[in-house]
C-alpha positions in Angstrom: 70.6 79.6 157.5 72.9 78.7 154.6 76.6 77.1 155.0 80.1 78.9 153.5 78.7 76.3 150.0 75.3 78.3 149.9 73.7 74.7 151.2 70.2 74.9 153.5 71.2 74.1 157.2 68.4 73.5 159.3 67.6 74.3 163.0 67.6 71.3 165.0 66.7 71.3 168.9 67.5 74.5 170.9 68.0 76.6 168.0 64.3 77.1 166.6 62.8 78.9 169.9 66.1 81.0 169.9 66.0 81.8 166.2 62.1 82.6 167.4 62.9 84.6 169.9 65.5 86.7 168.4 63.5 87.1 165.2 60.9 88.9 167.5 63.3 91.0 169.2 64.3 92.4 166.0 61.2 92.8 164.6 59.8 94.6 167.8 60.6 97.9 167.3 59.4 98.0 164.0 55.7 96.3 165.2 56.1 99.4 168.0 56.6 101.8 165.3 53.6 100.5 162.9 51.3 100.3 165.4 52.1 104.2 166.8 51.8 105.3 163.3 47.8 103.4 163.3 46.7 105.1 165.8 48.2 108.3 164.9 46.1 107.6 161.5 43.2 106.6 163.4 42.9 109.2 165.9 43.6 112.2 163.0 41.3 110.6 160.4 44.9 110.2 158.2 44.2 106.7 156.8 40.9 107.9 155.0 42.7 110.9 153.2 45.8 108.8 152.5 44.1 105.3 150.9 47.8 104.7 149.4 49.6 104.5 152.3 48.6 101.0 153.8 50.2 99.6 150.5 54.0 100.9 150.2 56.2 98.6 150.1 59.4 98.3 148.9 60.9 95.3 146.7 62.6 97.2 143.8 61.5 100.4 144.4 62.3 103.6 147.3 59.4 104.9 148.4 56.7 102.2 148.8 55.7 102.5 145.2 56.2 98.6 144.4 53.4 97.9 146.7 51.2 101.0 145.7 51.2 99.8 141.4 50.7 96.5 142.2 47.4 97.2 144.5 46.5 99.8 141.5 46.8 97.3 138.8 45.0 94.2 141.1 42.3 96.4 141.4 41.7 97.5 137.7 43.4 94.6 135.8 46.8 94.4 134.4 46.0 95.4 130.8 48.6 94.6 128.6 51.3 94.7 131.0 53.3 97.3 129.2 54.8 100.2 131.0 57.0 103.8 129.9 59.6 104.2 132.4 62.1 107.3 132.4 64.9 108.6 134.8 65.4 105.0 136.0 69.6 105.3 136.2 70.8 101.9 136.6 67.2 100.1 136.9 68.2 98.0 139.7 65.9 100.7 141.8 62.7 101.8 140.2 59.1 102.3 139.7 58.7 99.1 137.2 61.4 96.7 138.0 59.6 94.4 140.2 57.0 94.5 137.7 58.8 93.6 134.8 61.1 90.4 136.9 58.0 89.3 138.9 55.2 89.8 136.6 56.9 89.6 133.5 55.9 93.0 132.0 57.3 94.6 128.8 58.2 98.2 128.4 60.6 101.1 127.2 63.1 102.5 129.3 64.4 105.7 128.8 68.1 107.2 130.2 70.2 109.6 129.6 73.5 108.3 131.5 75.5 105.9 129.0 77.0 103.5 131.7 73.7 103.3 133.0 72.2 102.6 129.9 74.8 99.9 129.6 73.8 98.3 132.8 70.1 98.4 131.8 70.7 96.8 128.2 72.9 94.2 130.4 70.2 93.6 133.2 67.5 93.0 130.2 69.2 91.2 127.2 67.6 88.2 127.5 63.7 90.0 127.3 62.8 91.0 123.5 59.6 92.4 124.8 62.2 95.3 126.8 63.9 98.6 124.9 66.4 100.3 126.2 66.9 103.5 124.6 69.6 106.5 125.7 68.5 109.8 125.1 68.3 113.3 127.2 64.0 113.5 127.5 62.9 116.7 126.9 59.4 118.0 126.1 60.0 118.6 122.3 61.6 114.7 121.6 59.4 112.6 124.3 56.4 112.0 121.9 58.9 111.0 119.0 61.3 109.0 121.6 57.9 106.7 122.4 56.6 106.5 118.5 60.1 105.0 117.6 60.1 102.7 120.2 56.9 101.2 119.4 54.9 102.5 122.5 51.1 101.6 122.1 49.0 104.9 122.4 47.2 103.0 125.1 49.5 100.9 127.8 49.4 100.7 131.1 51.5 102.5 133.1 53.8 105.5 132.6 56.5 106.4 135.4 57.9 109.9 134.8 60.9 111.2 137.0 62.9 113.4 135.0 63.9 115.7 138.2 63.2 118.9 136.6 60.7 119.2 133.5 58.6 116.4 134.6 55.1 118.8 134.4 56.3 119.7 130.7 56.9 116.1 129.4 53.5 114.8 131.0 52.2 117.6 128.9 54.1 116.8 125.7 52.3 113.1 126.2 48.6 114.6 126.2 47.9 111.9 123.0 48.7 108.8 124.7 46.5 107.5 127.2 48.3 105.5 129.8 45.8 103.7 132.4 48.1 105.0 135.4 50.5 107.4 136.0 53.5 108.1 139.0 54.9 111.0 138.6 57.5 113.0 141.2 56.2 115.9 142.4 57.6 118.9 144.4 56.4 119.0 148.1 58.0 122.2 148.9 55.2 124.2 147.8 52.1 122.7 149.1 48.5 122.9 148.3 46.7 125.3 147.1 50.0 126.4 145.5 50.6 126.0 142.4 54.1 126.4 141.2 56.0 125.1 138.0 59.2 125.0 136.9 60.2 127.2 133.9 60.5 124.9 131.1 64.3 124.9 130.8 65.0 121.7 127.9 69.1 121.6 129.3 67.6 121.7 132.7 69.9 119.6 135.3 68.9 118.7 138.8 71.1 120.5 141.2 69.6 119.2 144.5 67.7 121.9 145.6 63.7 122.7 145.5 64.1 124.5 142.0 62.3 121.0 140.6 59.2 119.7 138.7 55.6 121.2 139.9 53.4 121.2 142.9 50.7 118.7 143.6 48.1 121.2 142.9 49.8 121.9 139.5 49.8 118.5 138.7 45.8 117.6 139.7 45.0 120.3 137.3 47.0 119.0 134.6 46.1 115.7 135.4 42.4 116.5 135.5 42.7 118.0 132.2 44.2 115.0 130.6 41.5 112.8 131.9 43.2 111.7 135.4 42.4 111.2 138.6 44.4 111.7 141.4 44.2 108.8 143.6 47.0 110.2 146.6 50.6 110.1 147.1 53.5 108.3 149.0 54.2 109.3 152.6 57.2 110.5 151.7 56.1 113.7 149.7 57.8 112.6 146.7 55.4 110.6 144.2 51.9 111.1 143.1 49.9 108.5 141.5 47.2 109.3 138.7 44.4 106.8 137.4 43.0 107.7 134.5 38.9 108.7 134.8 37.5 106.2 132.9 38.9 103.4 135.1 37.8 105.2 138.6 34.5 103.7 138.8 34.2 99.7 140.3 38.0 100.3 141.9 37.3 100.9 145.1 39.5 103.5 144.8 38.2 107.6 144.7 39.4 111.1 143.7 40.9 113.4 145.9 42.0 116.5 146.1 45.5 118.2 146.1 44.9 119.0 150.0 43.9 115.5 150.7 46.6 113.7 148.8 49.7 115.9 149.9 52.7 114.8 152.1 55.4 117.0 153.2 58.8 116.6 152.3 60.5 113.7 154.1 63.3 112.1 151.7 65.9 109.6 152.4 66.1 107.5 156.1 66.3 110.6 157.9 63.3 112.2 156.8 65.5 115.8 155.5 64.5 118.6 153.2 66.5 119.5 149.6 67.8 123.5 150.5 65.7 126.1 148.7 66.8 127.5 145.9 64.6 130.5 143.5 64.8 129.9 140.2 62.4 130.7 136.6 58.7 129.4 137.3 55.1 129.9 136.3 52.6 130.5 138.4 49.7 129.1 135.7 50.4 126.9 132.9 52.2 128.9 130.1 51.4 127.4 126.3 54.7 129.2 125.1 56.9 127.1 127.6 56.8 122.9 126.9 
C-alpha cells in the first residue's frame, strides 16, 4: 500500500490477515477457473497436444506470448539476444517488449503508423542497440528493409504480424535464419486446410477473416524453411516455429497442424472476426510474394 506521496505504508495489526483474506477472495475465482481448465486438459489428453500452453503469460504482451519466448529461449539459450519485430503499433504491447526492457535485448522494429513510430523512437532513445524504422512491409521491400538496418542473417527471434500478407513476407525472408519464429495465423480455416491470402502488397486489414494463412499453410512453409512447429497460443491467434536444427536436447517436439491448432477466441470475450471471401490460394503460388 502506498500513501497520496507514493511512500511504502505498511500493515500493522489487524490489517495483514484482512489484507490476507481479501487477497484470497479475489484470487479465488481465478484458482477455480485454473484448476477446471487442468482437469479439462487432463481428462481430454489437451495438455500433451498443447506443450505451450502451461507457459502464457502476459507482461507486455496479449496472448500469453511473453511467457511462451521466454520458456523457448530458457530452453535453447538466448543467442545473441537480437530480435525482428513488425506490426508492433505503439510497442507498449508486443511480442518483444518485455524482452528487450527485462532482458536487455537489441532489435529492429518495423511500423508503418508515423505517430506510432514516434512513440517507439521515444519509448527507446536511450538504447543504441534498438532501430526504429517506418515503412509499409511488403514482400518485395522486407529483405532490403532488414539488410539496411543491419539485421544479422542469423538472430534470434523474428515476430511477424503484418495482419494480412504475413505467409508472403515469411517467404520473402527464406535467406535469413532466425532461431524462432511467432507468427499470426488465421484460425478460421482449420486443419487440414490450407488457405492463403492472395498476395495483395496495398493489402489493409479490414477486420474480418480475409487475413494471413492457415496453420496447415504455415507448417508446410515452415517445414520447408527448416522449422518446426512447436504449437500455438490458446487463443487461436499465434503460432510459434523453432527452427530444426535446435529441436533436438529442448525438451520440446514437432507437432502437427492438427495437434497445434486453437480455434478462434480473440479478445476477453472469446468472439470471432465476421467472415468475409476474398482472393486466396489454395497451394502456394510462385507468381504471388
Amino acid at each position: 500500500m502506498r500513501d497520496e506521496e507514493g511512500e511504502v505504508l505498511a500493515l500493522h495489526g489487524w490489517q495483514r490477515p484482512a489484507f490476507k483474506l481479501l487477497h484470497q477472495a479475489l484470487a479465488y475465482p481465478f484458482k477455480l477457473r485454473e484448476h477446471f481448465r487442468a482437469q479439462t486438459r487432463e481428462s481430454s489428453g489437451i495438455e500433451a497436444r498443447h506443450q505451450l500452453e502451461q507457459y502464457e503469460q502476459n507482461v507486455s504482451s496479449q496472448q500469453g506470448e511473453d511467457g511462451i519466448l521466454r520458456e523457448i529461449f530458457y530452453r535453447v539459450g538466448p543467442g545473441t539476444r537480437y530480435f525482428v519485430e513488425f506490426g508492433t503499433e505503439d510497442g507498449s504491447v508486443c511480442n518483444t517488449a518485455l524482452l528487450a526492457s527485462r532482458y536487455r535485448w537489441g532489435g529492429l522494429y518495423i511500423e508503418a503508423n508515423s505517430q506510432d513510430v514516434q512513440k517507439l523512437r521515444k519509448r527507446w532513445a536511450a538504447r543504441s542497440d534498438i532501430t526504429v524504422r517506418e515503412a509499409f512491409v511488403t514482400a518485395e521491400n522486407i529483405a532490403s528493409l532488414l539488410a539496411d538496418g543491419g539485421v544479422p542473417n542469423e538472430f534470434d527471434l523474428l515476430s511477424i504480424d503484418v495482419d494480412g500478407n504475413d505467409y508472403w513476407v515469411w517467404k520473402a525472408l527464406a535467406n535469413y535464419r532466425p532461431r524462432a519464429v511467432v507468427i499470426e495465423y488465421n484460425a478460421a480455416y482449420p486443419p487440414p486446410r490450407r488457405w492463403i491470402m492472395a498476395y495483395d502488397p496495398k493489402h489493409n486489414w479490414d477486420g474480418t477473416t480475409h487475413f494471413g494463412a492457415s496453420l496447415s499453410a504455415y507448417q508446410e512453409l515452415g517445414s520447408r524453411l527448416g522449422y518446426a512447429l512447436l504449437g500455438t497460443d490458446r487463443h487461436g491467434l499465434n503460432a510459434f516455429f523453432l527452427r530444426r536444427d535446435l529441436l533436438p536436447g529442448s525438451g520440446l517436439r514437432e507437432v502437427s497442424a492438427e495437434e497445434g491448432y486453437h480455434p478462434p477466441r480473440y479478445g476477453i470475450l472469446g468472439l470471432r472476426f465476421p467472415y468475409r471471401p476474398g482472393a486466396y490460394v489454395s497451394q502456394d503460388d510462385p507468381k504471388s510474394g
